[in-house]
RODO-2510 file (C-alpha; in nm, 4 decimals, decimal comma):
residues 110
     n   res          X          Y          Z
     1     x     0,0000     0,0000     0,0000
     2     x     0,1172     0,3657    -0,0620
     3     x     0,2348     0,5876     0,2254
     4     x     0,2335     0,9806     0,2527
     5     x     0,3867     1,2355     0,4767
     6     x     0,3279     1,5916     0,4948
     7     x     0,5841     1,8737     0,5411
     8     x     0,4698     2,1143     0,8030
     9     x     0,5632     2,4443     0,8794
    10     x     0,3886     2,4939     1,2394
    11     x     0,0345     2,3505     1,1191
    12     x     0,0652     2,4797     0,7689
    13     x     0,1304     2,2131     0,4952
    14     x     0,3620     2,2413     0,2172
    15     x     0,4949     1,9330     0,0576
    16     x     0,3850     1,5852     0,0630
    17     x     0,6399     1,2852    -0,0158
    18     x     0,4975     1,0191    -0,1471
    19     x     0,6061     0,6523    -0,1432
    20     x     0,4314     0,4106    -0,3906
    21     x     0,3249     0,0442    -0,3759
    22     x     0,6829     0,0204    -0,5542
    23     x     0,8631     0,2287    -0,2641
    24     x     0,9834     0,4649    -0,4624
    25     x     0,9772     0,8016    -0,3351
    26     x     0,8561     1,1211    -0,4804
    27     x     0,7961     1,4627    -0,3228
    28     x     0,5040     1,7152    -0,4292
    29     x     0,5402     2,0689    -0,3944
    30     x     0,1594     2,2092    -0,2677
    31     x     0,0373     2,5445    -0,4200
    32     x     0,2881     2,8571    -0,4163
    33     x    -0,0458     3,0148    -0,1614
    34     x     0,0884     2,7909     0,1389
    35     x     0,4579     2,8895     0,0959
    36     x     0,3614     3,2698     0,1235
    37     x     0,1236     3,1269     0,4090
    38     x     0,4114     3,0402     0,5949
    39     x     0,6125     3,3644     0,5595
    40     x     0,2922     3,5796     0,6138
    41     x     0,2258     3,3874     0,9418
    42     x     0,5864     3,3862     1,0348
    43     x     0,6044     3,7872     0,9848
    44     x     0,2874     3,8105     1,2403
    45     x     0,3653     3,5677     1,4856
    46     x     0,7366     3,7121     1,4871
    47     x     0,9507     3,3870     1,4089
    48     x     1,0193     3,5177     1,0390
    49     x     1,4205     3,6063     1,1580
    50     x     1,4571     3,3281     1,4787
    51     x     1,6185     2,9388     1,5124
    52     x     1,1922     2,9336     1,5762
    53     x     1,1200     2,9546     1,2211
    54     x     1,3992     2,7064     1,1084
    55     x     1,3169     2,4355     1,3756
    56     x     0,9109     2,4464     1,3011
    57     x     0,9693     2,2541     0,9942
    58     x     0,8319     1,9120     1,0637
    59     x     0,7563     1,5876     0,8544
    60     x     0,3971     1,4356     0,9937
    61     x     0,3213     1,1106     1,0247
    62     x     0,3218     0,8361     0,7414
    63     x     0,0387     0,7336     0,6281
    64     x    -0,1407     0,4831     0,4361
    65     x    -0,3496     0,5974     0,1297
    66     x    -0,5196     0,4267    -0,1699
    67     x    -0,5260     0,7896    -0,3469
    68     x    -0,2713     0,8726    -0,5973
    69     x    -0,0358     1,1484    -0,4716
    70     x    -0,2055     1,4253    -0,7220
    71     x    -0,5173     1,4002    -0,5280
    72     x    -0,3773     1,4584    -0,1947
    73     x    -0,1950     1,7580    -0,3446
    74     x    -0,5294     1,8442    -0,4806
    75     x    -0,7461     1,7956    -0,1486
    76     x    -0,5580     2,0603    -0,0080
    77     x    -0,5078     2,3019    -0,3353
    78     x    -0,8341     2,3158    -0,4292
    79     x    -0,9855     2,3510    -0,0585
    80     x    -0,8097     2,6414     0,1103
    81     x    -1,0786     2,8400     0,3313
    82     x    -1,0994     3,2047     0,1612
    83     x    -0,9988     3,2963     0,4830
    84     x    -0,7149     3,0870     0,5499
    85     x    -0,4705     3,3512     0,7055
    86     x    -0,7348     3,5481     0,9176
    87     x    -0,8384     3,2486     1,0806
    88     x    -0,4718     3,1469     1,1559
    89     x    -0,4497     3,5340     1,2864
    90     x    -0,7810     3,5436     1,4683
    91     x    -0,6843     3,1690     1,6895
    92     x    -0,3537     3,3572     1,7667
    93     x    -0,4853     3,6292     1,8794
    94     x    -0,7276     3,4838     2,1016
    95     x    -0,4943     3,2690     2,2450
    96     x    -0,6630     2,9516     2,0791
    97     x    -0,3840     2,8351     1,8153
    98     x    -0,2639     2,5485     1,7323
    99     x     0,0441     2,5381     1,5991
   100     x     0,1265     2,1735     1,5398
   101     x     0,1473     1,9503     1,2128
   102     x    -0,1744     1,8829     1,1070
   103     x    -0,3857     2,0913     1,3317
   104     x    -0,5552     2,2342     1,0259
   105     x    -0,6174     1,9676     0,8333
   106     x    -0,9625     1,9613     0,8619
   107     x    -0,9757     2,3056     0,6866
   108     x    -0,8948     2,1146     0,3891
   109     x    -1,1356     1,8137     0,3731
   110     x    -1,3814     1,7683     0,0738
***
């Protein structure tokens, strides 16, 4: 069966690797939106020039998938909230964030 990790910065994806039923390996850039996610949040949470933003890059958890890898990219590029970066600013503020891999996932579900 094919496995899947996500690359996280904080709770923001940005890559998924891929390993198929023939384990080989293949990594998936997600939309250019979630890379300017990342420095957006980064600027307004203040970890844009710290070791903080370096060592919040994390690889989630592997996971088992009958999807092919351009639907996984595609559940989250075609499904980001029009809102995506207020909502981000709006838990922070209120003290409600999280900010760990794959606490936003749901945000991105069909």
């Amino acid at each position: 069966m094919a496995t899947y990790r996500i690359l996280f910065w904080k709770e923001i994806p940005t890559q998924i690797k891929y390993n198929d039923d023939l384990n080989l390996t293949k990594s998936y850039i997600l939309s250019d939106f979630f890379q300017q996610a990342v420095d957006s949040i980064a600027m307004f949470d203040g970890s844009i020039n710290s070791d903080e933003y370096l060592n919040a890059w994390s690889w989630g958890d592997e996971t088992e998938t009958n999807f092919k890898p351009e639907e996984i990219v595609n559940s989250y590029n075609d499904n980001i909230p029009k809102n995506f970066l207020n909502k981000i600013k709006t838990l922070h503020n209120n003290g409600n964030r999280n900010s760990t891999p794959g606490a936003i996932d749901s945000w991105f579900k069909n």
